[in-house]
N, CA, C and O atoms as a printed pandas DataFrame, in Angstrom:
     atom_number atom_name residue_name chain_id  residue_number  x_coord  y_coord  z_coord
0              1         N          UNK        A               1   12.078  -15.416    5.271
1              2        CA          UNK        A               1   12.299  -15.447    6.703
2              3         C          UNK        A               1   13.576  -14.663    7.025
3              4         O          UNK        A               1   14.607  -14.929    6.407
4              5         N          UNK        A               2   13.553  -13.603    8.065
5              6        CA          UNK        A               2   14.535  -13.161    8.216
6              7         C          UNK        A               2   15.931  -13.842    9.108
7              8         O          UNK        A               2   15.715  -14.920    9.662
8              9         N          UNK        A               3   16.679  -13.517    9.183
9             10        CA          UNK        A               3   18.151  -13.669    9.907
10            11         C          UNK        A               3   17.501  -13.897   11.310
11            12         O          UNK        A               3   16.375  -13.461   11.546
12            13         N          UNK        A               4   18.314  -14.668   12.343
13            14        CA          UNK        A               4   18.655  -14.951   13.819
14            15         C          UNK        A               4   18.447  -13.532   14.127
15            16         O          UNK        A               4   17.388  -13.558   14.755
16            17         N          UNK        A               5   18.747  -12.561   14.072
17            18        CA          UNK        A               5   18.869  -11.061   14.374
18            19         C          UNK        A               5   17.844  -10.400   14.552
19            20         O          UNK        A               5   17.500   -9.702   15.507
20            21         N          UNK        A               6   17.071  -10.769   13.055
21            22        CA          UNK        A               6   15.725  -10.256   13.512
22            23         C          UNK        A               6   14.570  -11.094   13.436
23            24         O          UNK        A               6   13.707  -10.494   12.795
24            25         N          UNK        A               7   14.256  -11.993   13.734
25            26        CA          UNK        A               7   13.537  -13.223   13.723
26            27         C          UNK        A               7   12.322  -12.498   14.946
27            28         O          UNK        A               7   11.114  -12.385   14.734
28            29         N          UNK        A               8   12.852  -12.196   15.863
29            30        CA          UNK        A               8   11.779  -12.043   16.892
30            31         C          UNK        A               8   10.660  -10.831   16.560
31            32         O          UNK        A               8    9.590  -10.651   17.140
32            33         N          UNK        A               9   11.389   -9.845   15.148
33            34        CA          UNK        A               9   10.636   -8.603   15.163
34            35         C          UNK        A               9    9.891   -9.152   14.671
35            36         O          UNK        A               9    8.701   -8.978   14.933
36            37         N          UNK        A              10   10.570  -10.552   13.226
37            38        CA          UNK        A              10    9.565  -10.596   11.851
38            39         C          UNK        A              10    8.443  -11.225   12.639
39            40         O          UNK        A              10    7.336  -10.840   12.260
40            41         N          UNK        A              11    8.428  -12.409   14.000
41            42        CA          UNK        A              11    7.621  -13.283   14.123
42            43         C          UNK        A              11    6.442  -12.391   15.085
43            44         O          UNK        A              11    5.232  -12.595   14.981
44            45         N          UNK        A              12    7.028  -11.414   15.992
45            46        CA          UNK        A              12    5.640  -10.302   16.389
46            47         C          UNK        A              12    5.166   -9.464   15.180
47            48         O          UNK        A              12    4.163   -8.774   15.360
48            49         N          UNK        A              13    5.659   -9.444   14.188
49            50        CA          UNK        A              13    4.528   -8.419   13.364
50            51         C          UNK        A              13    3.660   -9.677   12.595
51            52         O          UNK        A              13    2.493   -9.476   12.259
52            53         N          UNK        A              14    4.348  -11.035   12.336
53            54        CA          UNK        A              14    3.367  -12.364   11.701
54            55         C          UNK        A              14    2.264  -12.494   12.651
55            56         O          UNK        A              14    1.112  -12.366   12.238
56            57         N          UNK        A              15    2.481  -12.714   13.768
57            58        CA          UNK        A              15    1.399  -12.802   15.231
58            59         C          UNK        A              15    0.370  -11.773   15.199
59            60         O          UNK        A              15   -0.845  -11.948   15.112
60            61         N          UNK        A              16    1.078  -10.563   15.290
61            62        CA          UNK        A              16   -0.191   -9.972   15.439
62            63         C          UNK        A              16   -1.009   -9.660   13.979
63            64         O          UNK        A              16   -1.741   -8.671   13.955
64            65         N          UNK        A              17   -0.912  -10.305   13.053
65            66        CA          UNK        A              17   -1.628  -10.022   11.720
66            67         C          UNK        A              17   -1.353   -9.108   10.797
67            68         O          UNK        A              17   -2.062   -9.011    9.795
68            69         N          UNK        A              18   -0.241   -8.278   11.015
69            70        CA          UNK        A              18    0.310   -7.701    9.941
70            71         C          UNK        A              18    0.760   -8.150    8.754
71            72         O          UNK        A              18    1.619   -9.018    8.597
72            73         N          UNK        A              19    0.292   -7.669    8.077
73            74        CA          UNK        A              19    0.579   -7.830    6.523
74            75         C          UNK        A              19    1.559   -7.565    5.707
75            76         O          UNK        A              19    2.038   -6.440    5.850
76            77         N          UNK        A              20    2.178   -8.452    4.616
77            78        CA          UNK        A              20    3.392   -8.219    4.012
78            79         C          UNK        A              20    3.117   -8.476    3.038
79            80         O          UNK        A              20    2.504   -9.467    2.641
80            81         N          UNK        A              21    3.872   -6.912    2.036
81            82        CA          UNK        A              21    3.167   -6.747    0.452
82            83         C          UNK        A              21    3.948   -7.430   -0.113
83            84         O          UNK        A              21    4.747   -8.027    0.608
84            85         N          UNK        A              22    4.033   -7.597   -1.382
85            86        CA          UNK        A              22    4.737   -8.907   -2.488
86            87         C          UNK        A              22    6.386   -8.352   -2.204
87            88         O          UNK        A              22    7.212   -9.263   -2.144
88            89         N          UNK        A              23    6.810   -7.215   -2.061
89            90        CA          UNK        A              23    8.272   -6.854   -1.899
90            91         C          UNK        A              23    8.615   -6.869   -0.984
91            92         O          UNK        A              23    9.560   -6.134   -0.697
92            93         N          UNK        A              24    8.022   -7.734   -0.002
93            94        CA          UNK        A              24    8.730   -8.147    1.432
94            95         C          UNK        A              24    8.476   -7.299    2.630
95            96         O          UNK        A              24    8.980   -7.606    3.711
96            97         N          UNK        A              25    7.614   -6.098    2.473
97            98        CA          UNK        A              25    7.633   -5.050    3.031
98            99         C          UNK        A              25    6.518   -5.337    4.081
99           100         O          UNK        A              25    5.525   -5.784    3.508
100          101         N          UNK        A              26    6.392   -5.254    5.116
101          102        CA          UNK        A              26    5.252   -4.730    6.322
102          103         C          UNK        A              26    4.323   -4.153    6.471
103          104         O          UNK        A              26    4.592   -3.204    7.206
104          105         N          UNK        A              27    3.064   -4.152    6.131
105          106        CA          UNK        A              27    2.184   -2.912    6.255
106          107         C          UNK        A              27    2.175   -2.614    7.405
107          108         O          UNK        A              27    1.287   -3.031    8.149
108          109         N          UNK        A              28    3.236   -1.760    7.863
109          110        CA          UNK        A              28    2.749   -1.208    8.973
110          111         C          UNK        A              28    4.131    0.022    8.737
111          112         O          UNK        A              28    4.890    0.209    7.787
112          113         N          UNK        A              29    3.973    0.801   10.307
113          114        CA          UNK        A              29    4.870    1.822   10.114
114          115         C          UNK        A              29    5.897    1.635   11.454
115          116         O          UNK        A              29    5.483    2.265   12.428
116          117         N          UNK        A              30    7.231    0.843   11.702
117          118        CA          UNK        A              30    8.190    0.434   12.506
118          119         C          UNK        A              30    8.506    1.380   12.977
119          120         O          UNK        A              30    9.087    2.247   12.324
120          121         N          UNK        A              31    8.166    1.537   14.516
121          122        CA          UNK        A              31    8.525    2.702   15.584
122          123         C          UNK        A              31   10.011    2.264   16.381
123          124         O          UNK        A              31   10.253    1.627   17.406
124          125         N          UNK        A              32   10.689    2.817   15.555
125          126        CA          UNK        A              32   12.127    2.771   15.974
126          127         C          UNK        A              32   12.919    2.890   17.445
127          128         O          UNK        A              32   13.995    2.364   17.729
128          129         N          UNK        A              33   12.256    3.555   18.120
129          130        CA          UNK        A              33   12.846    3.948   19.752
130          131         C          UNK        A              33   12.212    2.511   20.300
131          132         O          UNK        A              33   12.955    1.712   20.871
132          133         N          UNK        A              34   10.627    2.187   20.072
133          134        CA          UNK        A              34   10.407    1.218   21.004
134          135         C          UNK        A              34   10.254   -0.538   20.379
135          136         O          UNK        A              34    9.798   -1.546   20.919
136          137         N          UNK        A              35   10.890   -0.291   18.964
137          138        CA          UNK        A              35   11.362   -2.037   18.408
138          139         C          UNK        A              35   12.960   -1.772   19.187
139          140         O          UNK        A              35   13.189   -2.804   19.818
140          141         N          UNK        A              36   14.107   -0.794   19.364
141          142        CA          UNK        A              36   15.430   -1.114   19.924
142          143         C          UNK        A              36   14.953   -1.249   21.407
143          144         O          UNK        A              36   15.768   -1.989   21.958
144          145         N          UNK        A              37   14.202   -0.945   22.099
145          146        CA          UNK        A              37   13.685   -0.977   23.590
146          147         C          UNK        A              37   13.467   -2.639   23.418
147          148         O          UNK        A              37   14.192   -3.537   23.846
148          149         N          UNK        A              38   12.456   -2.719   22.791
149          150        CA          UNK        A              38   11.575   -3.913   22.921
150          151         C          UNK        A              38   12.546   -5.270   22.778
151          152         O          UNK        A              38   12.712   -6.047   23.718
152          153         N          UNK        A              39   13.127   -5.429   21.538
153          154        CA          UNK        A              39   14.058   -6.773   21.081
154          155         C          UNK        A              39   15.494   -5.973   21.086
155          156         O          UNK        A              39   16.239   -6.485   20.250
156          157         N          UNK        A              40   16.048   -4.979   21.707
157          158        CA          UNK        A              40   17.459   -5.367   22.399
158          159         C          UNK        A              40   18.300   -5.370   21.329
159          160         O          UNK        A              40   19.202   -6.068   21.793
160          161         N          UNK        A              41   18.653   -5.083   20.210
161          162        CA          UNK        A              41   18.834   -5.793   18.850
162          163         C          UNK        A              41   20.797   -6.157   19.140
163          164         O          UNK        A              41   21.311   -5.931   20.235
164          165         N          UNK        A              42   21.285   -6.499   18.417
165          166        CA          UNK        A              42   22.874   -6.814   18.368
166          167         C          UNK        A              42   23.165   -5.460   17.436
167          168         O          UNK        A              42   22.457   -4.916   16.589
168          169         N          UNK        A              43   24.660   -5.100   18.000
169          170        CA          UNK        A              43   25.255   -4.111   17.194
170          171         C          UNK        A              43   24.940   -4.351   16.188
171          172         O          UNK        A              43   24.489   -3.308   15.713
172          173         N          UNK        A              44   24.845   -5.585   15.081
173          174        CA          UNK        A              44   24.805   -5.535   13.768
174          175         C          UNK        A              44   23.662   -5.235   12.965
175          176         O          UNK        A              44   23.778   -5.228   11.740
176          177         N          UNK        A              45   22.494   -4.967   13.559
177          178        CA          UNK        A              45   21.591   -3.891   13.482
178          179         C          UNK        A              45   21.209   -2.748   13.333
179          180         O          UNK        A              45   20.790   -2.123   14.308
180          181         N          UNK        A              46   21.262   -2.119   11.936
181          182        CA          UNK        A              46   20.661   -0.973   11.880
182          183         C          UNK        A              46   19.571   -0.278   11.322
183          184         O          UNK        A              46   19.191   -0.418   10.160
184          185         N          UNK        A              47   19.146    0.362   12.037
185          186        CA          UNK        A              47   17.954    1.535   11.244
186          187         C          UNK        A              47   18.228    2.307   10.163
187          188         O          UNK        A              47   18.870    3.357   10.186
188          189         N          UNK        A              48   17.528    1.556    8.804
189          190        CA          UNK        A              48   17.706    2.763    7.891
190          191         C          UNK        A              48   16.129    2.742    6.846
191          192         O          UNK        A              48   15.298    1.860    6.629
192          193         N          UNK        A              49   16.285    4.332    6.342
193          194        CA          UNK        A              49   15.196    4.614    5.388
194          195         C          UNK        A              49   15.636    4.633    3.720
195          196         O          UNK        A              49   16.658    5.021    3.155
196          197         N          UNK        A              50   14.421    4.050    3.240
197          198        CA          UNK        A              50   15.025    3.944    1.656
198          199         C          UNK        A              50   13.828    3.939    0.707
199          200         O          UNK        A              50   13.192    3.082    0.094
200          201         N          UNK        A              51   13.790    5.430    0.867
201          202        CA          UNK        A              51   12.649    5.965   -0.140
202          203         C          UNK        A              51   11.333    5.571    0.647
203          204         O          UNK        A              51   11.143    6.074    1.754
204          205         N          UNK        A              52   10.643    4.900    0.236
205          206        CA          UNK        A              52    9.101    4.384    0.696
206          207         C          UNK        A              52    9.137    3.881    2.086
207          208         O          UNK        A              52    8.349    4.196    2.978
208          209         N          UNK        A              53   10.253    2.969    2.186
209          210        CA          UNK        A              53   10.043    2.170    3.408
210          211         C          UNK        A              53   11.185    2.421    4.445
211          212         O          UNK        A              53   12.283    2.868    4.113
212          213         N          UNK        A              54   10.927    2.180    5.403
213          214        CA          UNK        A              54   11.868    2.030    6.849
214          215         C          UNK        A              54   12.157    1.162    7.336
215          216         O          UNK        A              54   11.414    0.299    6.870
216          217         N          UNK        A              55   13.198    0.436    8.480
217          218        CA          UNK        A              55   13.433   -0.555    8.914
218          219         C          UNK        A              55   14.409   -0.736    9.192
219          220         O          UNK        A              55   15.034    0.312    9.354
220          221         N          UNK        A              56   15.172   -1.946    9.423
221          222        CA          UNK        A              56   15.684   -2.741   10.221
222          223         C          UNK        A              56   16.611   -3.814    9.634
223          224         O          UNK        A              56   16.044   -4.894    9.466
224          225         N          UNK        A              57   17.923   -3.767    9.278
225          226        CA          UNK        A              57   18.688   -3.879    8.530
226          227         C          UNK        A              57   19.547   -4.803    9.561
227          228         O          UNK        A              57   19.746   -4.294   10.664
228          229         N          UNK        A              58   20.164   -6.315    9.289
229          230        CA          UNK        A              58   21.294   -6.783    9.778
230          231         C          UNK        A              58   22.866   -6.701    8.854
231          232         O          UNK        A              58   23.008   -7.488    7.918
232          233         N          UNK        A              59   23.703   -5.963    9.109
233          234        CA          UNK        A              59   24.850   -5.893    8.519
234          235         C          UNK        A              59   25.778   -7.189    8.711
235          236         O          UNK        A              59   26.730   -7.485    7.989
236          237         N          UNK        A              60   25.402   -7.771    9.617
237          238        CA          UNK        A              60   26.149   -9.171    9.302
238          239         C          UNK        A              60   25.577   -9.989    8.314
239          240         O          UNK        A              60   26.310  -10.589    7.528
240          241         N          UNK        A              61   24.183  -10.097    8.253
241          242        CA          UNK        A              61   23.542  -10.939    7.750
242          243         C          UNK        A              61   22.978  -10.458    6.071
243          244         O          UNK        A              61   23.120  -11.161    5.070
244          245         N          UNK        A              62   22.558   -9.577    6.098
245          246        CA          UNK        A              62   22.087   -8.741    4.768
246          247         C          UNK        A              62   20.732   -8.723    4.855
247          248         O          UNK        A              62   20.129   -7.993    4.069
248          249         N          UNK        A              63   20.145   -9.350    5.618
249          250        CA          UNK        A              63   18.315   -9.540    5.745
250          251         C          UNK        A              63   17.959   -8.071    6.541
251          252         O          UNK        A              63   18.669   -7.347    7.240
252          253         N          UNK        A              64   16.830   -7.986    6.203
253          254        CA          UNK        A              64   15.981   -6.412    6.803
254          255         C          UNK        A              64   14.503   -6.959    7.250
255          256         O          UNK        A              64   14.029   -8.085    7.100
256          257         N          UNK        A              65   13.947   -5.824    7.830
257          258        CA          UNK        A              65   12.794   -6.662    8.498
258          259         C          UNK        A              65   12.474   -4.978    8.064
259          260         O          UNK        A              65   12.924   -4.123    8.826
260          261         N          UNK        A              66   11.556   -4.456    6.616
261          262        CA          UNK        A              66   11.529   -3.109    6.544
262          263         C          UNK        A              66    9.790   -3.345    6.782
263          264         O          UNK        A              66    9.153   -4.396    6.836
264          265         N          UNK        A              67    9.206   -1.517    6.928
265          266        CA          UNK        A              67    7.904   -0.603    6.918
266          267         C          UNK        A              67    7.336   -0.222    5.892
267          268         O          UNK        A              67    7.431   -0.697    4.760
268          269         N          UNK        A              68    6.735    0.635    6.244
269          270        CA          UNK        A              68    6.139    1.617    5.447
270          271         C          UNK        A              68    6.873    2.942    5.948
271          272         O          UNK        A              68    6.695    3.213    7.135
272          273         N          UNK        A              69    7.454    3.565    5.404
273          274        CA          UNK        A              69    8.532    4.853    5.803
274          275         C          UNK        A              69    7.101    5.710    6.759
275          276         O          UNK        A              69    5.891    5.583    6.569
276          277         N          UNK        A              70    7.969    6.727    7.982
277          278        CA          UNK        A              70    6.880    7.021    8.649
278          279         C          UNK        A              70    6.305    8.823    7.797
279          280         O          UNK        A              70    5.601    9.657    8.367
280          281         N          UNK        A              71    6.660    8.900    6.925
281          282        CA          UNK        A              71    6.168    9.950    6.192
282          283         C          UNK        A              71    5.462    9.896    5.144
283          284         O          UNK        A              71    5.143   10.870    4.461
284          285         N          UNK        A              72    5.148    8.676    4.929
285          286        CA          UNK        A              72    4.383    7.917    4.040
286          287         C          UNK        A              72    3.279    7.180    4.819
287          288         O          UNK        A              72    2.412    6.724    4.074
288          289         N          UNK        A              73    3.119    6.980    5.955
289          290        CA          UNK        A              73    2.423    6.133    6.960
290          291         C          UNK        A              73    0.983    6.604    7.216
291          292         O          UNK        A              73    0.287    5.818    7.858
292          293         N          UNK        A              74    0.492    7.615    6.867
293          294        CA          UNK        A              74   -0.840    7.866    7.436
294          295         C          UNK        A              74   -1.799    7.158    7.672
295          296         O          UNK        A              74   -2.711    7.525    8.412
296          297         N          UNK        A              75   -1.757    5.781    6.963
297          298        CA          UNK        A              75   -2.858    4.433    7.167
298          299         C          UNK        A              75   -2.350    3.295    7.651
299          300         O          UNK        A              75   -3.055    2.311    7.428
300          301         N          UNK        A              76   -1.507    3.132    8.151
301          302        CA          UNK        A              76   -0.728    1.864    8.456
302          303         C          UNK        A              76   -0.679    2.016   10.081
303          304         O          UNK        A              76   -0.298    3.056   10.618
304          305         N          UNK        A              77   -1.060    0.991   10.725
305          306        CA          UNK        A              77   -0.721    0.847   12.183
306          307         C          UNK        A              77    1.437    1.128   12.702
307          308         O          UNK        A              77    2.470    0.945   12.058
308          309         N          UNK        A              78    1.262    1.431   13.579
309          310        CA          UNK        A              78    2.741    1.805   14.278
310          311         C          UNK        A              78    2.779    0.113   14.793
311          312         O          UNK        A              78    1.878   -0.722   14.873
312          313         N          UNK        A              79    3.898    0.061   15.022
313          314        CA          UNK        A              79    4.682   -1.347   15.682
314          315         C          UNK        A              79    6.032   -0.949   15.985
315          316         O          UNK        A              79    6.617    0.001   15.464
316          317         N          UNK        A              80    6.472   -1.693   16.819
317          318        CA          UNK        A              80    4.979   -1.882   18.433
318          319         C          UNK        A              80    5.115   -0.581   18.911
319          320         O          UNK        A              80    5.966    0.308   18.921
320          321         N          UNK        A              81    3.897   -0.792   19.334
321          322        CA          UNK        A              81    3.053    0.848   19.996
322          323         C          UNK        A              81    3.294    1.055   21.777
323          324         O          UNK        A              81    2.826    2.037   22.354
């Protein structure tokens, strides 16, 4: 379960049925302009890529809410769209 920080991303990608592989990861591909639109995030939030996957990093907290990197994404739904 992720951090206070990002709790609201992890619990819309659980809702809508997205899937999470054994390394914690999202099947999906995290659209960055409209998850900071959407949940508002706290400065201690950042976007970063790391190799395969993408996401959503709390620097206070150490928890991530990561993707599927979007250059790697060709089969994975966008969130949120």
């Amino acid at each position: 379960m992720a951090c206070k920080h990002l709790s609201g991303l992890e619990k819309d990608l659980a809702d809508c049925g997205i899937g999470q592989e054994s390394g914690g990861r999202f099947d999906c591909c995290l659209n960055k302009r409209a998850a900071v639109e959407r949940y508002a995030f706290d400065d201690c939030i950042v976007y970063e890529e790391r190799g395969l996957e993408a996401g959503f990093a709390c620097r206070h907290c150490g928890d991530s809410v990561m993707g599927v990197h979007f250059d790697y994404a060709r089969e994975v739904p966008g969130f949120p769209s």
